[in-house]
C-alpha positions in Angstrom: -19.0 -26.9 34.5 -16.3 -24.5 35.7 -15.5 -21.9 33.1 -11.8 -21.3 31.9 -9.8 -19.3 33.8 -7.6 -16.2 31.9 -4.6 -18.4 32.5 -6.1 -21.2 30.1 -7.3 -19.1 27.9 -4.0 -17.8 27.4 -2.4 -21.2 27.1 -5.1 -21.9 24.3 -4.1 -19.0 22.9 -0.3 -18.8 22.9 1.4 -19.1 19.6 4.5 -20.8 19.8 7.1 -19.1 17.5 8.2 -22.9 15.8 5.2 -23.8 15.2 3.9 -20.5 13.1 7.7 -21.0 11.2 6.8 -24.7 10.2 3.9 -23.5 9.0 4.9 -20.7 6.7 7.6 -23.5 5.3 4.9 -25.8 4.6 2.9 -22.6 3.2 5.7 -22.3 1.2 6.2 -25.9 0.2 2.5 -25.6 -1.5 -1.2 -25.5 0.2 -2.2 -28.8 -0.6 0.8 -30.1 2.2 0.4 -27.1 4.9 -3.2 -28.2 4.6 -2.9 -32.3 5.1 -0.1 -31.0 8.0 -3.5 -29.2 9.9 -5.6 -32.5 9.2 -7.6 -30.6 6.6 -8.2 -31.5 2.6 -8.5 -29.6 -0.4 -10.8 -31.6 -2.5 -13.3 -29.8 -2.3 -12.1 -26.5 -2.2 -11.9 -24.9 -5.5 -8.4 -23.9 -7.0 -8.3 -19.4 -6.2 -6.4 -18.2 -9.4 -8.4 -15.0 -9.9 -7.7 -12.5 -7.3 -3.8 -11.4 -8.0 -2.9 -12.6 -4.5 0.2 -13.6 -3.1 -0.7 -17.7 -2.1 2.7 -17.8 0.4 2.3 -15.0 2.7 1.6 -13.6 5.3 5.0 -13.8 6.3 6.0 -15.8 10.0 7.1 -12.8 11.6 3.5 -11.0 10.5 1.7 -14.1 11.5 3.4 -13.7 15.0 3.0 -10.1 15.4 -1.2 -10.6 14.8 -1.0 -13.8 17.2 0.4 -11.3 19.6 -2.0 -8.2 18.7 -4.7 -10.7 19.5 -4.9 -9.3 23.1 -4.9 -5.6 22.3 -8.1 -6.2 19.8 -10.0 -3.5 22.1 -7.8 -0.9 21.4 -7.3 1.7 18.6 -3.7 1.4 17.0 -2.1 4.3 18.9 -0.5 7.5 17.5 3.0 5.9 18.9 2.2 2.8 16.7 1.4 4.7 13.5 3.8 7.2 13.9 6.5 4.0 14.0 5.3 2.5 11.1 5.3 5.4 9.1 8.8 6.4 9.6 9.3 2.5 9.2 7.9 3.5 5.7 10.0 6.5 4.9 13.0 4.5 6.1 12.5 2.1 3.1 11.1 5.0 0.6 14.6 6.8 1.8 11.9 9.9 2.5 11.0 11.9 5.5 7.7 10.9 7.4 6.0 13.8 6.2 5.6 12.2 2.8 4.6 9.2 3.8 0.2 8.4 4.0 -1.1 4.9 5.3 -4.2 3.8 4.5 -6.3 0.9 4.7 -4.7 -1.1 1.4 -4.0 1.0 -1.0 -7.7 0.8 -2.4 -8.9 3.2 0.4 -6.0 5.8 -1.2 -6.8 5.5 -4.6 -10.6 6.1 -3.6 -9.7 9.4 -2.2 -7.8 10.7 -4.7 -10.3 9.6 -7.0 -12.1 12.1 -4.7 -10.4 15.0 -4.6 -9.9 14.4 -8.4 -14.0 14.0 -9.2 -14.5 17.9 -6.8 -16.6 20.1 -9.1 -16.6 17.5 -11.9 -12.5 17.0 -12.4 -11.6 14.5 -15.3 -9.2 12.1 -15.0 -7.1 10.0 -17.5 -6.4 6.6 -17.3 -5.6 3.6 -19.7 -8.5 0.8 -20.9 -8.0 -1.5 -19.2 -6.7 -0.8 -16.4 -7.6 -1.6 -12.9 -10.6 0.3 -12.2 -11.1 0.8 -8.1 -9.7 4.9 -8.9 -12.0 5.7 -11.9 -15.6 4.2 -10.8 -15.2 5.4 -7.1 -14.2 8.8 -9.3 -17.3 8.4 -11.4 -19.5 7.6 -8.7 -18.8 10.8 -7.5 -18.9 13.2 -10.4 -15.6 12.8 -12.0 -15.5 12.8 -15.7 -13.1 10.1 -17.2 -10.8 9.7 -20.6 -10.0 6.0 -20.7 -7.3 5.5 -22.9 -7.0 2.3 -24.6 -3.4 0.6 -24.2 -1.1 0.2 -26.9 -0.2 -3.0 -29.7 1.8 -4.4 -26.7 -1.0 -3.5 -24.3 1.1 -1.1 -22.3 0.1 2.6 -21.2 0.2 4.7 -24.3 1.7 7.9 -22.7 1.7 9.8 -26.0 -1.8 9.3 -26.4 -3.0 10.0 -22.5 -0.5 13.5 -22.8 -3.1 14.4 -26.1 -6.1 13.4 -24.3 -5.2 16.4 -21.3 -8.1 19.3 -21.2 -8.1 22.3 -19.1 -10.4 19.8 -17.1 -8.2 17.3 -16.2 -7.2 16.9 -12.3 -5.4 13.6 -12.5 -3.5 11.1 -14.5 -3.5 7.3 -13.3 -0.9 4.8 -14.3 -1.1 1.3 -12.8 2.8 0.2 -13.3 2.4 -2.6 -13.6 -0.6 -2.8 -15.1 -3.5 -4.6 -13.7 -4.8 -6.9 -15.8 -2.4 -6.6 -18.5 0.9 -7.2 -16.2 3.0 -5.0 -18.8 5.0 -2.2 -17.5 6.9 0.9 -18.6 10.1 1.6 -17.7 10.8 4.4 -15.1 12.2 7.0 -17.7 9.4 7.3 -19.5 6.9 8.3 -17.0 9.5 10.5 -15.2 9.4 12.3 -18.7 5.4 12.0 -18.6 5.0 13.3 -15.3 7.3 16.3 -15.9 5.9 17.1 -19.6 1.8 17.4 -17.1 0.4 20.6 -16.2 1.2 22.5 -12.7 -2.2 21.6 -11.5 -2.4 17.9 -13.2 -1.7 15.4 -10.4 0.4 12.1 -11.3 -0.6 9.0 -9.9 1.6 6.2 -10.1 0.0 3.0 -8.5 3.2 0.6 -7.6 1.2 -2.5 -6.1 2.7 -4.9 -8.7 6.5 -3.7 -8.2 8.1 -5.9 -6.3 7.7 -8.6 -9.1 9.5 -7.2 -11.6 12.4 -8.4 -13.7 12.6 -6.3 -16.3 16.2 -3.8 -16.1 14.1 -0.7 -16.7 11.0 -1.0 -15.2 11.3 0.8 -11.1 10.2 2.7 -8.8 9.3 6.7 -9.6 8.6 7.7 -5.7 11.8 9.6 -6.2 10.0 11.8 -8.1 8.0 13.2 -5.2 10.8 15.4 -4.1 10.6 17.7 -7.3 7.9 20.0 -7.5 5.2 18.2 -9.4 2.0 16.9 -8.0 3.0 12.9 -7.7 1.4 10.6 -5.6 3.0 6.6 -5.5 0.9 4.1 -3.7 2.1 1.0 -2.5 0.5 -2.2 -0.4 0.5 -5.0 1.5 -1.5 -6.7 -0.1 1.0 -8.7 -2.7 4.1 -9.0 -1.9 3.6 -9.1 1.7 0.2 -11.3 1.6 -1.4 -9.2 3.6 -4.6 -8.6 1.3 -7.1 -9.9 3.9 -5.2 -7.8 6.7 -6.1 -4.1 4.4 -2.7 -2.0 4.6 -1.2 0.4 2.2 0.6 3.7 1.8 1.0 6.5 -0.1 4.3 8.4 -1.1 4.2 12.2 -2.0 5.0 15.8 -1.2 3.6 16.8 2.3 1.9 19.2 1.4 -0.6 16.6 -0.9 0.1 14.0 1.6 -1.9 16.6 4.6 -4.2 17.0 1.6 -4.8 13.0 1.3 -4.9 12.1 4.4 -8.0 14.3 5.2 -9.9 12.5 2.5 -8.8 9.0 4.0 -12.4 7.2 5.3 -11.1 5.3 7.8 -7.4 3.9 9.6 -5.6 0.5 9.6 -6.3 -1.8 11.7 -4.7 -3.0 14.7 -3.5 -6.5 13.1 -3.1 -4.5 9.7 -0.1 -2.2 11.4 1.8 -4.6 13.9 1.9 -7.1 11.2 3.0 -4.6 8.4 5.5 -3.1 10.4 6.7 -7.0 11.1 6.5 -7.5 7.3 8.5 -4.9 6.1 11.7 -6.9 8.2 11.0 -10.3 6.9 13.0 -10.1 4.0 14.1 -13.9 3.8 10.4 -14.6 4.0 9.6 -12.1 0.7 12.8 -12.6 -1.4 11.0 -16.2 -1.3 8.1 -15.2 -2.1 9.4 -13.5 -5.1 11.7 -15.9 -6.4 9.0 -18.9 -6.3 6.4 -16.7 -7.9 8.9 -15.4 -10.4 9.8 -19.1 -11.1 6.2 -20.3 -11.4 5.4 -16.9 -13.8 8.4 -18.7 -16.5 6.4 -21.9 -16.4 3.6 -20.3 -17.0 4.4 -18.5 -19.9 6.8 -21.4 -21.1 3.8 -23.5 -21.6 2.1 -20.7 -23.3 4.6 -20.4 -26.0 4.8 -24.1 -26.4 0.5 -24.2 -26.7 1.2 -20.8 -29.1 -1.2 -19.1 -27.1 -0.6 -15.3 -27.1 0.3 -13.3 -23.6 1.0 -9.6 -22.6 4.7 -9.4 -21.2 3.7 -10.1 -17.7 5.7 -8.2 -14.9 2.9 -9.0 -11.8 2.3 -11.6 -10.3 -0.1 -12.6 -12.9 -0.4 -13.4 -16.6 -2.6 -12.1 -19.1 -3.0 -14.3 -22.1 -5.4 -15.0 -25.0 -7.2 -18.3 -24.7 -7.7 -18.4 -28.4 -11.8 -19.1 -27.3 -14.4 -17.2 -25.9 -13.4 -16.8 -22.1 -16.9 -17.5 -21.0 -16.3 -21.3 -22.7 -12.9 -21.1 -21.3 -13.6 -20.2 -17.9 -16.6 -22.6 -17.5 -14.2 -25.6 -18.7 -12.0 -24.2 -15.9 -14.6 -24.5 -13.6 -15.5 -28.0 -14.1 -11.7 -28.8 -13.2 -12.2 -26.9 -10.2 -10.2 -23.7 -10.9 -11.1 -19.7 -10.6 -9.5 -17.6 -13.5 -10.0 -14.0 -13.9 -12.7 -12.3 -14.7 -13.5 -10.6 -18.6 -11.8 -7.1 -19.0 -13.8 -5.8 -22.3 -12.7 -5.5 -25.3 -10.3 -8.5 -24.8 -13.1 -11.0 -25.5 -10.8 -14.1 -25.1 -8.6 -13.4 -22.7 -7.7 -14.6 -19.4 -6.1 -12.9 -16.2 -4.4 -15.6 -14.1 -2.6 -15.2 -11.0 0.7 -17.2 -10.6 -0.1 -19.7 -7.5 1.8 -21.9 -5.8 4.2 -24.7 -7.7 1.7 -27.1 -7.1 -1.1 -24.7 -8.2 0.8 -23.6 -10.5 1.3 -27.3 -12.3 -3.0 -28.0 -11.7 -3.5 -24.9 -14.0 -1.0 -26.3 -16.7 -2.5 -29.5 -16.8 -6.0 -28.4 -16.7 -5.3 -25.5 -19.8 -3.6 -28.3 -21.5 -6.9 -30.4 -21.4 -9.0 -27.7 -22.4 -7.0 -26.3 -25.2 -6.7 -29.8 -26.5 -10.5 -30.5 -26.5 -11.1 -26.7 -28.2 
């Protein structure tokens, strides 16, 4: 048998630009049809509803730009390439380059802070719940931690995380939105909370859920890194741009922190992770899609939810947190046998449920399957 030459294996490997759009439409139109388009079935695949992620994306100009990287696997993203997509970055931020840190997802950031914030025993205060990758890499590693428990509406309580600051405390972290709650304060107030720290307390602001937001007062605070307090804002790829597999995220914050940051950073993003963000960030048909399905598909959601009177925390993710009105273990089993993955338990909220907003055909196999099991309760 004659192996391949380099010419077939390019022809094997050639993406034609049509093709990857027709199936991001189809991606778009639901799973269950991009899926029977590929010759491929979903029967037996169970129903992902538990992981926050974004079930549309990557976008078709990312999926091109890692068809294209394909070729350049061997190589190290160069300084040329980061360099680009960090001004890319700063360009959107309206910021210099200097304040702008990438990261492999925003996870990788948030593990360093965590620490520089855990060095000779730091503290650092954070809401309960709240998502969690900051604090245990943080404990791991020495830090001592003041979880505050969020409020009646199961948003940050501010006040109370301002009266739990020591002459210990190195950080402050605020998921807006929160993760798993999906509630979110509006900008103001943590502007106020983030002046009212200490010199030597540093603000971080984790913005991963923000481009899902409908609610008039709820933005962006990286605008806040050009005063002089310590504030660090950290976005990612890995919602909105549905990149979560790909590992890419970024930090906004003064330059001098951001030099400080990046020497904690463990590793760089990938080859595939920066020619696709960088793609990503100019797809903005593709994500204001995105967006408005998911948005869409979040009001069905919490229609039903009213209509079952089943409680919820005023979701501004791309998730919903609500109360089953049963113990979540009973409630998540029951999902199970129907095939679906819900969230995980986030303690004390012993019958609650963390779901991600799916698809619109996802998103109606969740409502008919909570219907059944709310009916049988």
């Amino acid at each position: 048998m004659v192996a391949p030459t380099a010419t077939v294996y390019r022809r094997r490997m050639s993406v034609n630009r049509r093709d990857l759009l027709r199936l991001s439409a189809l991606l778009l139109a639901g799973p269950n049809l991009a899926l029977r388009a590929a010759g491929a079935s979903m029967q037996a695949q169970p129903l992902i509803l538990c992981w926050n992620e974004n079930p549309y994306g990557p976008s078709p100009m990312a999926r091109l730009a890692v068809s294209h990287a394909v070729a350049a696997g061997c190589r190290y993203p160069s300084d040329e390439e980061m360099d680009g997509l960090r001004r890319a970055l700063a360009r959107k931020e309206g910021v210099d380059s200097a304040h702008i840190v990438t990261g492999t997802g925003s996870g990788e950031l948030l593990c360093a802070l965590g620490l520089l914030a855990a060095r000779d025993g730091g503290e650092i205060v954070a809401a309960a719940p709240t998502y969690a990758e900051l604090t245990e890499y943080a404990r791991g590693r020495g830090a001592q931690l003041k979880l505050v428990p969020v409020d009646g509406e199961l948003r940050h309580d501010l006040p109370a995380m301002q009266a739990a600051l020591s002459a210990r405390t190195r950080a402050v972290y605020i998921c807006n939105p929160n993760n798993p709650t999906g509630t979110a304060l509006p900008a103001a107030a943590i502007r106020d909370f983030i002046a009212a720290l200490p010199a030597g307390v540093t603000a971080i602001v984790d913005e991963a859920y923000m481009d899902f937001v409908t609610a008039d007062t709820v933005g962006s605070v990286a605008d806040v890194v050009d005063g002089g307090a310590r504030v660090v804002v950290l976005r990612t790829f890995s919602k909105i741009h549905g990149m979560a597999g790909l590992r890419c995220g970024y930090a906004i914050t003064r330059p001098d922190i951001a030099q400080e940051l990046a020497a904690a950073r463990m590793t760089s993003p990938n080859m595939f992770a920066v020619r696709a963000a960088r793609a990503s960030l100019d797809d903005h048909e593709f994500l204001g899609q995105c967006r408005s399905r998911i948005i869409t598909s979040r009001t069905r959601l919490l229609t039903e939810l009213r209509r079952l009177n089943l409680r919820y925390a005023e979701p501004q993710g791309n998730f919903v947190f609500f109360d089953t009105g049963m113990p979540l273990e009973r409630f998540t089993a029951a999902m199970l046998e129907r095939n679906i993955l819900v969230g995980r338990l986030f303690p004390p909220y012993q019958s609650w449920c963390r779901i991600t907003v799916g698809t619109e055909p996802e998103t109606t196999a969740f409502l008919q399957a909570l219907r059944a099991v709310t009916a049988a309760a």
